[in-house]
N, C-alpha and C positions, 0 to 999 in steps of 0.2 A: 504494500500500500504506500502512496505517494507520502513521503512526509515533511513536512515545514522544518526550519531551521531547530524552531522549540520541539521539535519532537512529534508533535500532533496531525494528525492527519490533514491531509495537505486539499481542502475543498475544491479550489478553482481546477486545480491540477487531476485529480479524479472524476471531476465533474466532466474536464474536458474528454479523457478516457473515454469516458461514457458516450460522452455526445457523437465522439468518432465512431461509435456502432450505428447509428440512425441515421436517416436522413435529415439534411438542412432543414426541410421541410416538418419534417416530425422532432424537433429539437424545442420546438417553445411548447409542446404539449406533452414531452418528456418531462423537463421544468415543471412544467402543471403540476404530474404526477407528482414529484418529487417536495413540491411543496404541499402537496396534501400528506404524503408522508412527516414533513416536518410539522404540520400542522398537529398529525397525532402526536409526535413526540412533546411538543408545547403541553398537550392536554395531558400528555402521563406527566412533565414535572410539575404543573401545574396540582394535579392530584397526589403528588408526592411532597409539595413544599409546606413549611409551618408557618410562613410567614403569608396572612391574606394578601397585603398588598401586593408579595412576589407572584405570589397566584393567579391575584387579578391581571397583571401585565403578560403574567406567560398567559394565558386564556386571549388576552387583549393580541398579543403574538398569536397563535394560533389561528383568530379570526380574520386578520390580514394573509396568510397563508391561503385560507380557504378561499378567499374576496381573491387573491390573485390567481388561485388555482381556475376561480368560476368566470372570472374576465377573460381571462386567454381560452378556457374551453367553450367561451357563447361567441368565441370569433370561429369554431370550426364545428358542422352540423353531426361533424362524425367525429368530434374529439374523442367518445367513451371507444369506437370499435379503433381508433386509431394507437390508445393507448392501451386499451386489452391487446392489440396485436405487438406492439413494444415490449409489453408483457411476458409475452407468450415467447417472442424470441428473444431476450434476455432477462429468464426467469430466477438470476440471480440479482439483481435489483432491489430486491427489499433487504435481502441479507447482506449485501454490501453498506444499504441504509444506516440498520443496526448496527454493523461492525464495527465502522467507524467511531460507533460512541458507547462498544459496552465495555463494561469494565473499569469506564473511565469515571473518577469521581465527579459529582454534579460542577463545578467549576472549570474542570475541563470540558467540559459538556459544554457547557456552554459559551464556552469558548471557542469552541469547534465551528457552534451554530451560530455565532457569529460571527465568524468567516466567513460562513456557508452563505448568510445573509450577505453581506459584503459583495460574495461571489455573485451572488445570484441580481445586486441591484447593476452589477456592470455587463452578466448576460443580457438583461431587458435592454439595460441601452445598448448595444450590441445590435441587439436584435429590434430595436426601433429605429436607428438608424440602416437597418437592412430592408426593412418593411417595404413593400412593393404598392401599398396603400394608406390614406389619414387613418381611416378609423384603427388600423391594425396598432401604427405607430403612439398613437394618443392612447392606446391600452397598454402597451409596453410600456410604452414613459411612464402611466401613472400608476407601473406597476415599484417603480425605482422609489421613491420616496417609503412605498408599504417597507420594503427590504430595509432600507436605511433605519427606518425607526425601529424597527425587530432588533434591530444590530445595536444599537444605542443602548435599546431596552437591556440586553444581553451585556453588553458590554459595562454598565452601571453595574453588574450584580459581581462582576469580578474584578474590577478598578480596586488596585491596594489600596 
């Protein structure tokens, strides 16, 4: 597994991995997926933390996950058969998901996911500036700021 200088798994770098199995075309509704995945992971720390306010913000993370997973799959009428077929032919995807963050205490965790956040707010610009039309582009872009504040959010909970 790709790893960063601090040792931790290395997002952008594995993400990219990834996307090199798919098509250009089927890469922002990979993303999708993948943020519906982190979106469950928000929701386990979320139900795993003692503190409400942390809870609230991972839940508040979570919800932007899903808002950007549902924005980019109402641009494509066959997003669900497009990402069951991603699925289906690289059906190790969820357990790379996990991989990357078991074992690791909640701090790293979260530090991981906000990387991954990070990574994920310079795919959409990437991928709005590739956009072949407005409406695609104006859902990419304002998928960049959802990422950004996930990553802040994340990022405040492991600042020394």
């Amino acid at each position: 597994m790709a790893r960063s200088d601090d040792g931790l798994p290395d997002i952008a770098e594995i993400l990219g991995g990834v996307f090199a199995k798919v098509s250009e075309a089927e890469r922002p509704l990979l993303l999708a997926a993948a943020e519906r995945l982190a979106g469950e992971r928000y929701r386990r720390w979320a139900e795993q933390h003692d503190d409400p306010e942390v809870c609230a913000g991972l839940r508040a993370c979570a919800e932007r996950e899903d808002a950007i997973a549902s924005r980019v799959e109402a641009l494509h009428p066959d997003a669900e058969r497009i990402q069951q077929a991603i699925f289906e032919r690289l059906p190790e995807l969820p357990e790379l998901n996990e991989s990357i963050f078991a074992g690791r205490p909640l701090q790293e965790q979260f530090t991981i996911q906000a990387r991954g956040e990070r990574a994920g707010a310079s795919t959409w610009e990437a991928f709005a500036k590739a956009a072949s039309d407005e409406r695609t582009r104006v859902v990419y872009e304002g998928n960049v700021p959802l990422e950004i504040e996930s990553a802040t959010f994340l990022e405040s909970l492991v600042e020394d």
